[in-house]
VOGU-3710 file (C-alpha; in Angstrom, 3 decimals, decimal comma):
1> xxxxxxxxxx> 0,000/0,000/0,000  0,934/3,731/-0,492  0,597/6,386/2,203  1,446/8,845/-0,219  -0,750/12,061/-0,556  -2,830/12,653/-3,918  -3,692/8,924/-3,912  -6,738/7,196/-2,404  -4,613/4,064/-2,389  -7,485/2,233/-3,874
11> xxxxxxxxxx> -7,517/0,236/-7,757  -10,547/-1,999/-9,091  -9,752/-4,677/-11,076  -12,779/-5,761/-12,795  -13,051/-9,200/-14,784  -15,513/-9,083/-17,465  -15,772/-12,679/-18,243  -17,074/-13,437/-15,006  -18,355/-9,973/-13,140  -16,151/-9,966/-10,454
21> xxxxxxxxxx> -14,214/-6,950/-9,092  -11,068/-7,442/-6,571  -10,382/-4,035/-4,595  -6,321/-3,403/-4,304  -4,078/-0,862/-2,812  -0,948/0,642/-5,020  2,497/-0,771/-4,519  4,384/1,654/-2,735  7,371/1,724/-4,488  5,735/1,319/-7,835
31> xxxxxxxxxx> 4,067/4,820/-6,693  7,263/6,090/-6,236  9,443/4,710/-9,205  6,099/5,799/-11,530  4,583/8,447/-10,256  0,646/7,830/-11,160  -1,648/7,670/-14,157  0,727/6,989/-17,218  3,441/5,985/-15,424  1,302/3,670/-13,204
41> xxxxxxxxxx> -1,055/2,359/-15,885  2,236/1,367/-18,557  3,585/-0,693/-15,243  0,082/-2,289/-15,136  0,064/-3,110/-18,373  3,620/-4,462/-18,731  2,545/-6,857/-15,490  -0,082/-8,089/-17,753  2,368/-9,045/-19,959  4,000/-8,045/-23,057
51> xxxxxxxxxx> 2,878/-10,762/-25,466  -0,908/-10,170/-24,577  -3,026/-10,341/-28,033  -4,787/-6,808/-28,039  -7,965/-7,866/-28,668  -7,888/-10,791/-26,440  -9,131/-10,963/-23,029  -5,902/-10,923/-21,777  -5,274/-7,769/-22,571  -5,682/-4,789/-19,924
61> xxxxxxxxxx> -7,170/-2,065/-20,159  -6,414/0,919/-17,499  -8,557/4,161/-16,448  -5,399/5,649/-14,469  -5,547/9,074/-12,822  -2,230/10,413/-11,075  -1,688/12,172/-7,648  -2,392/15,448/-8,754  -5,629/14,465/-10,045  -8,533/16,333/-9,271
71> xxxxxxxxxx> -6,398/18,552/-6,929  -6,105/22,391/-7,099  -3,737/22,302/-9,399  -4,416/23,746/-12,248  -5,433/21,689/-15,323  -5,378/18,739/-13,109  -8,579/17,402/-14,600  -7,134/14,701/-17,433  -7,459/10,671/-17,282  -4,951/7,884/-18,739
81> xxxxxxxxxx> -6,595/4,817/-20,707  -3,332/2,716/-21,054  -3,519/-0,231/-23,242  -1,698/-2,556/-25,729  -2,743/-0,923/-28,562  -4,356/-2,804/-31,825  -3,986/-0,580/-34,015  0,012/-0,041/-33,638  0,810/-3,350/-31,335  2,923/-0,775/-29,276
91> xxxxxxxxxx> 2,186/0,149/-26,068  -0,081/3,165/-25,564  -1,291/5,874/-23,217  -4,519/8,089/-24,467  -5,231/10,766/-22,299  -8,317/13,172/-22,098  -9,392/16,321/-20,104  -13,034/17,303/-18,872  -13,683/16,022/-15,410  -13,638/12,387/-15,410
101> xxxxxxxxxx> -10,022/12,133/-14,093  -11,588/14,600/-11,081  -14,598/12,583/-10,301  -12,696/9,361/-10,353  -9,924/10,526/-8,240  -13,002/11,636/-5,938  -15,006/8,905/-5,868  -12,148/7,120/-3,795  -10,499/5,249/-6,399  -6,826/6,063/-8,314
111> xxxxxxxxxx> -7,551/3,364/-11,079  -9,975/1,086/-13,069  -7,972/-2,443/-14,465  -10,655/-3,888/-17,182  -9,683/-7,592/-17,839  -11,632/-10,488/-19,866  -14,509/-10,494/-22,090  -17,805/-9,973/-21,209  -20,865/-12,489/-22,431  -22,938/-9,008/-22,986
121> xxxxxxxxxx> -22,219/-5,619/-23,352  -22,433/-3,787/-19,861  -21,436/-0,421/-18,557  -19,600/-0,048/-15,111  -20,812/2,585/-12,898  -18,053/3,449/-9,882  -19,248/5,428/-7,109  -18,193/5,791/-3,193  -15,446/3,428/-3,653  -17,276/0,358/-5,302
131> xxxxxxxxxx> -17,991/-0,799/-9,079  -20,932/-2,314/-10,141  -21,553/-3,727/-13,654  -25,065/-3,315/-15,175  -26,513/-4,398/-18,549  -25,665/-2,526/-21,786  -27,497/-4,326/-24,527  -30,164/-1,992/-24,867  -26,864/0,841/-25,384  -25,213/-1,562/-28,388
141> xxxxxxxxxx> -25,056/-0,087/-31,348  -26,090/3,793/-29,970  -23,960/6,718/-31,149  -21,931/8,057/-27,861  -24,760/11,067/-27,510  -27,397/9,316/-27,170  -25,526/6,624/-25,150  -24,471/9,445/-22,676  -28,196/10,589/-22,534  -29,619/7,255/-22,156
151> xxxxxxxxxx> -26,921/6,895/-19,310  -28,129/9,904/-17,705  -31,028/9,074/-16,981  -30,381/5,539/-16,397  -28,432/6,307/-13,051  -30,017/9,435/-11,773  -27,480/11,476/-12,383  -26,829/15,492/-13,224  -24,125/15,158/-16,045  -21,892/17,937/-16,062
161> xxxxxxxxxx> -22,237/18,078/-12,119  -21,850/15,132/-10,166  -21,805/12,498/-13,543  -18,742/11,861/-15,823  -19,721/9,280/-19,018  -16,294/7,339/-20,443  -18,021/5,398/-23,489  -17,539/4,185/-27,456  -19,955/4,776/-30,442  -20,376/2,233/-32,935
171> xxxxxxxxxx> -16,235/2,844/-34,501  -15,188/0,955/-30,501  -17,917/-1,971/-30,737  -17,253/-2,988/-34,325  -13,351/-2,941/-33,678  -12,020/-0,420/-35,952  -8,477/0,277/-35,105  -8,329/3,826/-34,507  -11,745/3,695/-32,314  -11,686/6,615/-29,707
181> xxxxxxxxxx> -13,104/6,689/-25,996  -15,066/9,513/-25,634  -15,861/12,010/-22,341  -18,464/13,856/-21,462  -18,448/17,264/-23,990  -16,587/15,308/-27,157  -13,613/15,133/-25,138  -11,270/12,139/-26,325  -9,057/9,922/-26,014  -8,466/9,046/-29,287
191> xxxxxxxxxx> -5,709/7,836/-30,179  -3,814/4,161/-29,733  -7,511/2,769/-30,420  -8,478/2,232/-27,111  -11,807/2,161/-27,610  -11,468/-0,585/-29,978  -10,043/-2,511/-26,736  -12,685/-1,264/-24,985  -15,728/-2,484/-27,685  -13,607/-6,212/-27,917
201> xxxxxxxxxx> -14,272/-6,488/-24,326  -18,212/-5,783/-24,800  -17,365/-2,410/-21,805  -19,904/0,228/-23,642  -19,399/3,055/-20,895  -17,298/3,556/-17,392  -19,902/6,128/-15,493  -17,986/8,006/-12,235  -20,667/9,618/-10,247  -19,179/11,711/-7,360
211> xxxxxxxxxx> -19,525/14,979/-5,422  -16,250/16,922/-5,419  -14,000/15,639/-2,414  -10,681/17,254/-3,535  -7,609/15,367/-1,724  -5,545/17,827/0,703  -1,551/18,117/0,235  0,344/16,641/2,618  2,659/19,461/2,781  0,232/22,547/2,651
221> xxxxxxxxxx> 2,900/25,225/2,897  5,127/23,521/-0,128  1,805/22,873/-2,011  0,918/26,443/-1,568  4,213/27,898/-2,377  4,337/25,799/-5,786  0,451/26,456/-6,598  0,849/30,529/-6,478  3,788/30,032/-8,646  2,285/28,159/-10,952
231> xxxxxxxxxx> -0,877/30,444/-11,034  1,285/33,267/-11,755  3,235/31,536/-14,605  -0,002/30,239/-16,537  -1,571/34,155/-16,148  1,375/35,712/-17,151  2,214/33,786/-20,128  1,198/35,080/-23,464  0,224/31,558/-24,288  -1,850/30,423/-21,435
241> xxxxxxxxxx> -3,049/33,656/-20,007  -6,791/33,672/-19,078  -8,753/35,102/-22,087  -5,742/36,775/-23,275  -3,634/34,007/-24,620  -3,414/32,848/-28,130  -4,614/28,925/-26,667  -7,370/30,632/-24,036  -8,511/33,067/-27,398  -8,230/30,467/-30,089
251> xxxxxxxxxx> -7,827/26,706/-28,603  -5,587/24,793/-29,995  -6,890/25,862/-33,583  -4,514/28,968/-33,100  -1,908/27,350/-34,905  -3,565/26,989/-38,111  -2,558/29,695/-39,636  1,283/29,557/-37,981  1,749/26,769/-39,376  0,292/27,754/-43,046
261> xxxxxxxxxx> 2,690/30,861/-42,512  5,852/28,810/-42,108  4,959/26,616/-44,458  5,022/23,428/-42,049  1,247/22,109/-42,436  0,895/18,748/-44,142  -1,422/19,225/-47,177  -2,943/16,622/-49,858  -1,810/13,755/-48,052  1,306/15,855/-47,140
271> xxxxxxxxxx> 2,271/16,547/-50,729  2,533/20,211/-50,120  3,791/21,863/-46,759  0,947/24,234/-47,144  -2,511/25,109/-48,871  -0,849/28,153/-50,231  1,807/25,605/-51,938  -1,043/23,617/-53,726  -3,187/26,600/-54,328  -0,239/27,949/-56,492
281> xxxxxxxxxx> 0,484/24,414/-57,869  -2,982/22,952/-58,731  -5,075/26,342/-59,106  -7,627/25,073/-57,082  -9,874/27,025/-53,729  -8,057/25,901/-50,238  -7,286/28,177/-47,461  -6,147/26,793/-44,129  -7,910/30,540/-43,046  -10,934/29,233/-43,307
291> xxxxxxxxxx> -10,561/26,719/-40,510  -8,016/28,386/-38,182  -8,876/29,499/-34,532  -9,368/32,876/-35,575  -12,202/32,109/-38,184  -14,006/29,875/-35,875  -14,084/32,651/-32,895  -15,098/35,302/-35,282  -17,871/32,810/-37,160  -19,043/29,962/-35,293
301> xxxxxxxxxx> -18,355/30,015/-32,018  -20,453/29,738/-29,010  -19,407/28,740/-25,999  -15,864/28,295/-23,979  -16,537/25,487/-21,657  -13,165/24,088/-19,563  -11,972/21,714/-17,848  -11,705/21,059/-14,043  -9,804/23,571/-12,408  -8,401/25,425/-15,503
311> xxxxxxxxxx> -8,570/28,789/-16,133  -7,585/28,517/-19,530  -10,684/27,078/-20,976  -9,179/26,099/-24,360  -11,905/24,402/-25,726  -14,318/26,173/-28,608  -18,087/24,575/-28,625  -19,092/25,945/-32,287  -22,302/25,848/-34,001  -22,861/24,982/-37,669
321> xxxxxxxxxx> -26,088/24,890/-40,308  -25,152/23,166/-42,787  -26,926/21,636/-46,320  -25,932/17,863/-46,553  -27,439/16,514/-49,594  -30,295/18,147/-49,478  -30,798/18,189/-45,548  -29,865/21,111/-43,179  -27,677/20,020/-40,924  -27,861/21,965/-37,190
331> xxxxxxxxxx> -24,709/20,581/-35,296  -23,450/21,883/-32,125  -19,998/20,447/-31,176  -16,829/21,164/-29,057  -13,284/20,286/-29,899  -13,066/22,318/-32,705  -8,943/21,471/-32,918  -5,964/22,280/-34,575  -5,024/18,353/-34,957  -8,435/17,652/-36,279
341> xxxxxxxxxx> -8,911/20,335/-38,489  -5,817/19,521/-40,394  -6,831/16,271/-41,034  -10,275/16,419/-41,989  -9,361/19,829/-44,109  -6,123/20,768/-45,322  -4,506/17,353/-45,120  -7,843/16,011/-47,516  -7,557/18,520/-50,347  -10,548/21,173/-48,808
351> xxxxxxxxxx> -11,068/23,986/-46,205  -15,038/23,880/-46,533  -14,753/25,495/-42,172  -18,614/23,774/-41,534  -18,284/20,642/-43,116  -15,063/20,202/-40,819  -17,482/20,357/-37,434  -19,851/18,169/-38,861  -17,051/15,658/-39,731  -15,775/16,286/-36,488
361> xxxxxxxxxx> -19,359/15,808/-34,287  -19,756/12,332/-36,649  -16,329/11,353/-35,723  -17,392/12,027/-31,852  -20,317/10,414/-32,279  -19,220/7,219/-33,860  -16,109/6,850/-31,432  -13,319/6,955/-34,274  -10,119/9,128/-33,631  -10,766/12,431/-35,557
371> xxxxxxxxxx> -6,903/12,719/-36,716  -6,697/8,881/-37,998  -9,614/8,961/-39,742  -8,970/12,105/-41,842  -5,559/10,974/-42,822  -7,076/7,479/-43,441  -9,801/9,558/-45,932  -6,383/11,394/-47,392  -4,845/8,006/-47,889  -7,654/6,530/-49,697
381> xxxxxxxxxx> -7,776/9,780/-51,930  -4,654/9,560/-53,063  -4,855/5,192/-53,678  -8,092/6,249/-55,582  -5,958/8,857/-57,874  -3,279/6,280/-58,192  -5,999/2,945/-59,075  -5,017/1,222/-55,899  -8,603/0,883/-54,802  -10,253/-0,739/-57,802
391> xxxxxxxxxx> -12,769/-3,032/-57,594  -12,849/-1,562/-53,626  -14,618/1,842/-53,985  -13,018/5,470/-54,239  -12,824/8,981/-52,233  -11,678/12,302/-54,707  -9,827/14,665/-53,243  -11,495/17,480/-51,147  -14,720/15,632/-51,405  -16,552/16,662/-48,076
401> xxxxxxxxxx> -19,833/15,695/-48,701  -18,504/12,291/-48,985  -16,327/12,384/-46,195  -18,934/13,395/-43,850  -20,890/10,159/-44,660  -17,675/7,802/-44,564  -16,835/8,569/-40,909  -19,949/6,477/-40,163  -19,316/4,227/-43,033  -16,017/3,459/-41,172
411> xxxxxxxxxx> -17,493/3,139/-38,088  -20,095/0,349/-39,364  -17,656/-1,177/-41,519  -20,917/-0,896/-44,083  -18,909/-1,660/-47,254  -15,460/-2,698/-48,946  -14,095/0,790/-48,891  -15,289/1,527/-45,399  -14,311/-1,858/-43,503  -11,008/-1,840/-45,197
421> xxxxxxxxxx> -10,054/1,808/-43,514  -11,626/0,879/-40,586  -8,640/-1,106/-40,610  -6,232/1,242/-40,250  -2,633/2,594/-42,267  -0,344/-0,540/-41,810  -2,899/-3,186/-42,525  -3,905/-1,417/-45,896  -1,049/-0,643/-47,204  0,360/-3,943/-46,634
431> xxxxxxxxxx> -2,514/-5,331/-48,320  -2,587/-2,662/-51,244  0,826/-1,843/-51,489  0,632/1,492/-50,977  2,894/2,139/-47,968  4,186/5,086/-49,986  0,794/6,406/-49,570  0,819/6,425/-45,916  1,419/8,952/-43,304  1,867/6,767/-40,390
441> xxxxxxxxxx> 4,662/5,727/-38,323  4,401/2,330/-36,738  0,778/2,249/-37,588  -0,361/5,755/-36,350  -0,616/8,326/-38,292  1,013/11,812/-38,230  -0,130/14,857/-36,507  -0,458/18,949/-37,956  3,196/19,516/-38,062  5,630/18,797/-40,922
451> xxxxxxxxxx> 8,687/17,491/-40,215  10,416/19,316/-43,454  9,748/22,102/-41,703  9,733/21,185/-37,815  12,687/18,778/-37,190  12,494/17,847/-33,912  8,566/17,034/-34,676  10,652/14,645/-37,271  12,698/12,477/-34,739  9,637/12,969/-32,077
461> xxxxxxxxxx> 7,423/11,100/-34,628  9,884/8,378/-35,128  10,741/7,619/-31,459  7,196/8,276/-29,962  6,397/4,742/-28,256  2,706/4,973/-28,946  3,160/5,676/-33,276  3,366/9,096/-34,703  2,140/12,055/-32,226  2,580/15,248/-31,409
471> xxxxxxxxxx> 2,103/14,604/-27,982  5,425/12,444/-26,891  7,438/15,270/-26,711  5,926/18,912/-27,959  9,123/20,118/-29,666  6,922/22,982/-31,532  6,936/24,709/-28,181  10,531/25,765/-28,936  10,432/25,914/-32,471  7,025/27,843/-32,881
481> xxxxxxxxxx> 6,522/29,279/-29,588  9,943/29,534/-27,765  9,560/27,655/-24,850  10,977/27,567/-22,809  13,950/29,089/-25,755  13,492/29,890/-29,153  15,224/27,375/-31,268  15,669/27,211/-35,527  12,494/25,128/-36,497  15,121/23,935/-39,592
491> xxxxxxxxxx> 17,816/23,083/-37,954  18,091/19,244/-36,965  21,534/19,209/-34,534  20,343/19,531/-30,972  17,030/17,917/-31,823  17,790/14,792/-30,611  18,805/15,759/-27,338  15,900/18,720/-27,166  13,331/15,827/-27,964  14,166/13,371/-25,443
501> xxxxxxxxxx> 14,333/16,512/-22,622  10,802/16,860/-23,847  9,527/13,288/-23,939  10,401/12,937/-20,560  9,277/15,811/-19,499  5,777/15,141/-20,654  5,796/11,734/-19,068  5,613/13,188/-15,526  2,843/15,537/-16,575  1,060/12,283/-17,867
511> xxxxxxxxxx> 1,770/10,628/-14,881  0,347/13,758/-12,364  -1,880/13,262/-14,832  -1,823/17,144/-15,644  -2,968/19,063/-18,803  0,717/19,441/-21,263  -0,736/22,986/-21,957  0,713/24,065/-18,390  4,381/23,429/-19,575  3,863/26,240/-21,461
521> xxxxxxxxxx> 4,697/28,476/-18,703  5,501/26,443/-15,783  8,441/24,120/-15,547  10,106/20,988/-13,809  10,648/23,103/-10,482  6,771/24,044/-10,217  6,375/20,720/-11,305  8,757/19,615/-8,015  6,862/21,797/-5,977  3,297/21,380/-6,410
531> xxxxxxxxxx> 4,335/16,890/-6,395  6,278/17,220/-3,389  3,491/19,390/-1,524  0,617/17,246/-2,700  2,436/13,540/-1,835  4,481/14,897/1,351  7,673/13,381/-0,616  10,987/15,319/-1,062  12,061/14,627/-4,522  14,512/17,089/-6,576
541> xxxxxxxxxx> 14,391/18,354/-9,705  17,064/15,595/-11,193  14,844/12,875/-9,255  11,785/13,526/-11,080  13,285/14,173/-14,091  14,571/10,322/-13,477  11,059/9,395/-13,445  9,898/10,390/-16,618  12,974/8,754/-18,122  11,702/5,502/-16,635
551> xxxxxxxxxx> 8,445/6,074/-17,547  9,204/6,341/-21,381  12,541/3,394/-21,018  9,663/1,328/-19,228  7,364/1,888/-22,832  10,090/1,585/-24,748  11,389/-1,750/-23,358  7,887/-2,845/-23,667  7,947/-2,529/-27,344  11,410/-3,832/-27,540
561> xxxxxxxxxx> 9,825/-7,014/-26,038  7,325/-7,233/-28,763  9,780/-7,114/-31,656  10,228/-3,354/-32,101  13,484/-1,711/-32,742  15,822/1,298/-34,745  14,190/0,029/-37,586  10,850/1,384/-36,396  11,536/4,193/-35,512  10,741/5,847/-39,463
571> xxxxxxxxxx> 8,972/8,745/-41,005  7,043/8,402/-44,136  9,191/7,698/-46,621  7,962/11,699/-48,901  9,454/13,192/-46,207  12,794/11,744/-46,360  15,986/12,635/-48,466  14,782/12,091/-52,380  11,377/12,174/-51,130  8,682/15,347/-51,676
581> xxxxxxxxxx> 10,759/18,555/-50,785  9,028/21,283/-48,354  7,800/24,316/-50,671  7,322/28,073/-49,889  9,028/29,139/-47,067  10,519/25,332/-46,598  10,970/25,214/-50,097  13,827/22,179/-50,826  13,567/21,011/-47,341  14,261/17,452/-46,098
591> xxxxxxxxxx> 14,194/15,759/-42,391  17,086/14,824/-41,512  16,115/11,725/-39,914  19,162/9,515/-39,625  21,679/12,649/-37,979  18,931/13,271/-35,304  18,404/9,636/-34,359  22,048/8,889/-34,119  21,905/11,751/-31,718  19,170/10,449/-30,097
601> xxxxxxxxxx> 19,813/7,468/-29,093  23,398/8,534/-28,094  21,462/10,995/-25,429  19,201/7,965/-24,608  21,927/5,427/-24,193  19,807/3,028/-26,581  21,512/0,451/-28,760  20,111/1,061/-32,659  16,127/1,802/-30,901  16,725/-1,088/-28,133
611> xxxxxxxxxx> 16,897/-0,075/-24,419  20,054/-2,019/-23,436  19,921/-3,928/-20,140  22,704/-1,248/-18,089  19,689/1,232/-19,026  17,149/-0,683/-17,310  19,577/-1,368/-14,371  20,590/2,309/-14,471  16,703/3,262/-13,894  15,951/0,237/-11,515
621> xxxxxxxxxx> 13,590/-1,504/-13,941  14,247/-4,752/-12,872  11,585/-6,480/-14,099  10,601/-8,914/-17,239  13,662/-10,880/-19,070  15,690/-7,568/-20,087  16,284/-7,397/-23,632  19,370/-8,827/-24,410  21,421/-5,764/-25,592  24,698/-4,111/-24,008
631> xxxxxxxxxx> 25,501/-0,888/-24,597  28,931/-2,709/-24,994  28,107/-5,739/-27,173  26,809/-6,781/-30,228  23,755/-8,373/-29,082  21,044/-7,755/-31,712  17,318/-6,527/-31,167  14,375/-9,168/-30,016  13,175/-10,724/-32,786  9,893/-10,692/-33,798
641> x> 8,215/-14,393/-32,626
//
C-alpha cells in the first residue's frame, strides 16, 4: 500500500468474463518509481504481460488518474486509458481532459484495471469506492450522444455536475483500429484505439458519479508555495493567459494559420507543406484561413466550456447549419482542434470550415479518432488517384460531402471501402501496397506539423512509443513558440537531445496526470513543488526528471519485447531525403532523420532503438527478461516471434 498524498490508495480490477471486481491498494514503491496515471497504468500493463493479443481478453485495459488528479492544481482534470494498442501493437497511453479524471480521483479510487470479455455488453458505474456492472445491450449499437443521454437518466445522475460518461460509439464496438473513448463534452481519447479494446471487451461506458471531495496536500505550505507560482506563470504567459492568450482566445486551432505561414502544415496527403503551396500548384480554392482558430471565434463560435480547475478554458463549442445533400444540418460540437482540423481539411484537399465540425461531431459520435480517420480519408484519396482501390470503392480529393458520410461508413464497416479503412494505415497498405501512400509511423498516423519544416517534430514522430504524435514530446513549443527558448524550427543538430528533454518531461505531466498545456509556462521546479506538496515526498528536480525517463525506457522496453526496434523508428518515406521537398518558405527542405536519431539514441543510451539492459539497471527496472542488448556488445534486437 501507499501512504502517499494525492492517492486514495485504492484500484478496481474488474473481470468481465465473469463480473467480479477485486479491490487493491498501489504498490508503494511502484508509486514512487512511476509516479501515477501513465506511469502507473504502462507498469500495469507491462505486469499483464508483453505478449498479450490486443484484442484478447488478456489484454488490460487501465482508467489511471495520477496524484495530482482532481487537486487544485491547475489543469489537473485529465485521465490515462493505457492499453496494448491494436492498431500499432505498441504500447499506448490516451489521455483526455473534462472532469472524469476529477470525479474518479473523488469517488475514492486512483484506477480502473478492465480484464476479460464480457458475455454481454455492460457499462460499469463506480461510485463511493465500489464498481458495479449493469446491462448494456439496450446501449449496443447507440452513437456516444445518445448513449451518454440514455446513461443519464439511467443512473439518476446530473451530467456535467456530479456524472462523468467514459463510453464508445459504434467505430469501438465494431473494432475499428483507430476507435476513440469519448468524455463527457466530445472530449477524447483518441488515439492508440483504445476504444477498440474497450468495444472487444463488450465495456460500452465507465460512469464516475461523485460529489467533489478534492484530496488535501500533505505538505500545505510547499503545495501552496508551488500552486501561487504556478498560477502566476499560466496568467502571465502570453500563451496560457486567461482570455488573453493565443490557446485561451483560439484553442488549440490557433496554430492553423502559424503553421500555413511557415509553411510546415501537411497538405494533400502531405504533398505540399501548405494550402498556399497547392493553391499555387494545382489552381484550385483551399485556405487553411478558413478553418483556423481565428475564423471559428469570429464565425461559429459559441461557448468556452473548460476543464476542471483550468482557467484557460481552451476548448471552442461551435455551431454549424449546414446543407448535406439536401438536408440542413444543425450541429453543435466542441473540440473544434488544430489536430483535427488539419486532417479532416487541409490534409484532404478542402477547407469547406462547416463541413469540418460536422465531420468532427460524426467522428465524436461514432467513437473513431478524428486525426486517424482524416488521414485514413487522405490516404484513400490519393490510392483512388493512383488505381489502388479498384474493384474496392473510391474517395476524390477534397470531397466533403462524402467524407462526412464515410466517418460512419467506417465506423459500421458498411462496405469494402469503409471496412477496409476501418482497418487502419499498416494493414492497408500492406494489403494494397501502398505504404508510400501512408502517413503513419508504426501504424499511427502523423499529426499537424511537418517534419520538413519542424525537425524535432521529425525524430519525435519516429521515437514516440505509442506511433506518430505530437504529444510524446511537444518540440513545436521551442520551435514555434519559444519555450521555454526559441530554437531554428530547420535546424536538426540539438534535436535529438531537445526531444528526449521533452519526452520525458511530458511523461511526468502524464503521470500527475496534468494538462501538457501548463508546460507552457511552468516548468520541472513548479512541477517539483506542487508533487512534493501534494504527496508529502521530497524529490529534486534531477529525481523527477529520473522518473519520466523511466516512464518512457519502461514503454520503450515494452515494445522492444514485442519485436520493435531502430528500424521502427521511421517517417514516411515523402518526407525523407529524395522524397517530396518542403515548398514556400521550406521550399527544398528534407528531415534529416538519420543525424537526429544517431543523436538520439546517443542521449538515450539506446543500442540502434533497443533499451540495453545497463539502461534498465541504471533506472531500476528490474523487471521482465531484459532485452538482451549491451551498450557494450553486439547483441542484436528481439526478434519478432
Amino acid at each position: 500500500m501507499t501512504e502517499l498524498g494525492g492517492f486514495q490508495d485504492r484500484v478496481a480490477r474488474i473481470d468481465l468474463s465473469d463480473g467480479e471486481v477485486a479491490y487493491e491498494s498501489i504498490d508503494d514503491e511502484d508509486a514512487k518509481q512511476y509516479i501515477g496515471a501513465r506511469g502507473l497504468g504502462v507498469k500495469y500493463v507491462f505486469d499483464q504481460g508483453p505478449d498479450v493479443e490486443p484484442l484478447g481478453p488478456d489484454n488490460l485495459l487501465a482508467f489511471m488518474n495520477g496524484p495530482l488528479s482532481g487537486t487544485q492544481v491547475t489543469m489537473s482534470g485529465r485521465i490515462a486509458v493505457c492499453t496494448k494498442s491494436p492498431l500499432t501493437g505498441t504500447v499506448t497511453d490516451s489521455h483526455h481532459g473534462g472532469w472524469s479524471g476529477a470525479r474518479l480521483k473523488w469517488s475514492g479510487f486512483d484506477g480502473l484495471l478492465f480484464e476479460g470479455q464480457a458475455d454481454d455488453p455492460v457499462y460499469a458505474v463506480i461510485e463511493d469506492g465500489e464498481v458495479e456492472l449493469r446491462d448494456a445491450s439496450h446501449l449496443w449499437g447507440e452513437g456516444f450522444h445518445d448513449t451518454r443521454d440514455a446513461i443519464e437518466e439511467e443512473v439518476e445522475g446530473s451530467y456535467g455536475k456530479n456524472l462523468s460518461i467514459m463510453g464508445i460509439g459504434p467505430g469501438g464496438e465494431n473494432e475499428v483500429k483507430f476507435a476513440s473513448i469519448m468524455n463527457e463534452d466530445d472530449r477524447a481519447s483518441g488515439r492508440g484505439g483504445t476504444g477498440c479494446v474497450m468495444g472487444s471487451k463488450n465495456l460500452k461506458a465507465v460512469v464516475v458519479k461523485s460529489t467533489t471531495k478534492m484530496p488535501k496536500p500533505a505538505d500545505s505550505e510547499t503545495f501552496k508555495e508551488g500552486h501561487q507560482q504556478a498560477m502566476q506563470a499560466i496568467t502571465e504567459s502570453e500563451v496560457t493567459a486567461p482570455n488573453e492568450g493565443g490557446l485561451s482566445m483560439y484553442g488549440t486551432n490557433v496554430l492553423m494559420n502559424i503553421g500555413e505561414e511557415m509553411d510546415g502544415l501537411p497538405t494533400k496527403n502531405g504533398r505540399y507543406t501548405s494550402t498556399e503551396s497547392m493553391r499555387d500548384a494545382e489552381d484550385v480554392d483551399i485556405d487553411a484561413e478558413r478553418v483556423s482558430g481565428e475564423n471559428v471565434r469570429e464565425n461559429i463560435l459559441v461557448d468556452e466550456p473548460t476543464c476542471h480547475s483550468c482557467p484557460v478554458a481552451c476548448k471552442k463549442e461551435v455551431e454549424v447549419q449546414k446543407m448535406h445533400k439536401g438536408e440542413e444540418m444543425n450541429v453543435r460540437t466542441e473540440s473544434y482542434e488544430y489536430e483535427s482540423a488539419y486532417a479532416l481539411g487541409p490534409n484532404s484537399g478542402h477547407t469547406d470550415r462547416d463541413a469540418v465540425a460536422l465531420m468532427i461531431d460524426r467522428c465524436n459520435d461514432m467513437g473513431v479518432d478524428t486525426i486517424d480517420a482524416g488521414n485514413m480519408m487522405a490516404m484513400a484519396m490519393e490510392m483512388t488517384e493512383e488505381g489502388k482501390l479498384e474493384g474496392v470503392g473510391e474517395l476524390e480529393w477534397g470531397d466533403a460531402e462524402t467524407m462526412i458520410d464515410m466517418i460512419e461508413r467506417i465506423a459500421h464497416r458498411e462496405d469494402d471501402l469503409a471496412d477496409l479503412l476501418a482497418e487502419g494505415p499498416r494493414r492497408v497498405a500492406d494489403r494494397k501496397e501502398a505504404h508510400e501512400n501512408s502517413l503513419a509511423v508504426k501504424g499511427q498516423t502523423i499529426a499537424a506539423y511537418d517534419p520538413r519544416c519542424l525537425k524535432g517534430m521529425g525524430i519525435g514522430y519516429a521515437t514516440s512509443n505509442r506511433g506518430a504524435c505530437h504529444l510524446r514530446g511537444y518540440t513545436p513549443a521551442a520551435e514555434i513558440l519559444g519555450i521555454p527558448e526559441k530554437v531554428d524550427p530547420y535546424e536538426y543538430e540539438g534535436k535529438g537531445e531537445l526531444t528526449a528533454q521533452f519526452q520525458d518531461l511530458h511523461a511526468i505531466s502524464d503521470s500527475f496526470d496534468i494538462c501538457k498545456f501548463n508546460a507552457f509556462a511552468e516548468g520541472i521546479e513548479e512541477y517539483v513543488l506542487q508533487y512534493n506538496g501534494m504527496t508529502g515526498r521530497d524529490v529534486t528536480e534531477d529525481e523527477l526528471l529520473e522518473a519520466g525517463e523511466r516512464v518512457y525506457n519502461l514503454e520503450r522496453y515494452y515494445n522492444n519485447l514485442n519485436g520493435f526496434d531502430g528500424s521502427d523508428d521511421s517517417l514516411p518515406a515523402r518526407f525523407l531525403e529524395d522524397g517530396i521537398p518542403g515548398q514556400g518558405a521550406s521550399e527544398g527542405e528534407y528531415c534529416e532523420l538519420d543525424e537526429m536519431k544517431a543523436e538520439y539514441y546517443d542521449h538515450r543510451g539506446w543500442v540502434d532503438g533497443v533499451v540495453p539492459d545497463e539502461k534498465l539497471d541504471e533506472l531500476g527496472i528490474d523487471l521482465g527478461p531484459g532485452t538482451g542488448v549491451s551498450s557494450e556488445g553486439s547483441a542484436a534486437a528481439p526478434s519478432d516471434d
